[in-house]
C-alpha positions in Angstrom: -2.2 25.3 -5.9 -2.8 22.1 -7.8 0.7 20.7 -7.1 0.5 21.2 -3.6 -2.9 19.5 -3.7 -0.9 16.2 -5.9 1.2 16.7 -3.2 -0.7 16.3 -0.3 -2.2 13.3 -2.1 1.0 11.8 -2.5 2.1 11.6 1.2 -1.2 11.3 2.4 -1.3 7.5 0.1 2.5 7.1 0.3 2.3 6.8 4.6 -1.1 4.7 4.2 -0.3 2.5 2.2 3.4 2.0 3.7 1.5 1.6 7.5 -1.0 -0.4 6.0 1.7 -3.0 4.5 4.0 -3.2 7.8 1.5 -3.9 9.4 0.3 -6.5 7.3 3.6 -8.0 6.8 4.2 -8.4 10.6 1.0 -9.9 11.4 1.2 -12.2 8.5 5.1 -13.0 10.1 3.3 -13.6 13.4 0.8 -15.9 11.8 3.6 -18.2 10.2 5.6 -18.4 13.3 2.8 -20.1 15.3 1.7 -22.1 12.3 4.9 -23.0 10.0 3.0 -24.9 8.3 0.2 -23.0 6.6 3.3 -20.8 6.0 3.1 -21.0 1.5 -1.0 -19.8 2.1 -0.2 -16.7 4.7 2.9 -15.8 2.1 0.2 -16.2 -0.6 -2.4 -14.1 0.5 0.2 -11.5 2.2 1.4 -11.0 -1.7 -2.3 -10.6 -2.8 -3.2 -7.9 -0.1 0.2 -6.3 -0.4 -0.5 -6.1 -4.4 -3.8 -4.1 -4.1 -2.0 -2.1 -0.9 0.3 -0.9 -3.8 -2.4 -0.2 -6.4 -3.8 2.5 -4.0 -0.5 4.2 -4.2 -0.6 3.9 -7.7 -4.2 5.7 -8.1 -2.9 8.1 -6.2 -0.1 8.7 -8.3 -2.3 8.9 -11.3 -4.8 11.5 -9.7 -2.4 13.6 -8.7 -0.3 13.8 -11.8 -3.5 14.7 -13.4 -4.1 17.1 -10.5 -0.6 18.6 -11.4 -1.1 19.0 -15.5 -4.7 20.1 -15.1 -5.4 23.7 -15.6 
């Protein structure tokens, strides 16, 4: 029962966080296309929110490897 609970938590964080970052991503492409040049700040803070995206994904991993050896 406990891997198909890791499980669940692992698609459940995999499609957030993979929504979460296209959709980021496009509206940060949207933003630099009407202003080229504040185009090195958008990329900049795109990076920083596309970094702590990924660590979600990354807790997730953790908790449900944990979930997976525990008991």
């Amino acid at each position: 029962m406990n891997f198909i609970a890791a499980a669940i938590i692992m698609c459940a964080a995999a499609i957030g966080v993979g929504f979460g970052m296209c959709f980021a991503t496009s509206k940060a492409v949207d933003a630099a296309a009407r202003q080229p040049e504040a185009a090195s700040k958008i990329q900049t803070i795109l990076l920083l929110g596309c970094a702590l995206a990924e660590s979600t994904a990354i807790y997730a991993f953790v908790i449900a490897i944990i979930m997976a050896t525990a008991g």
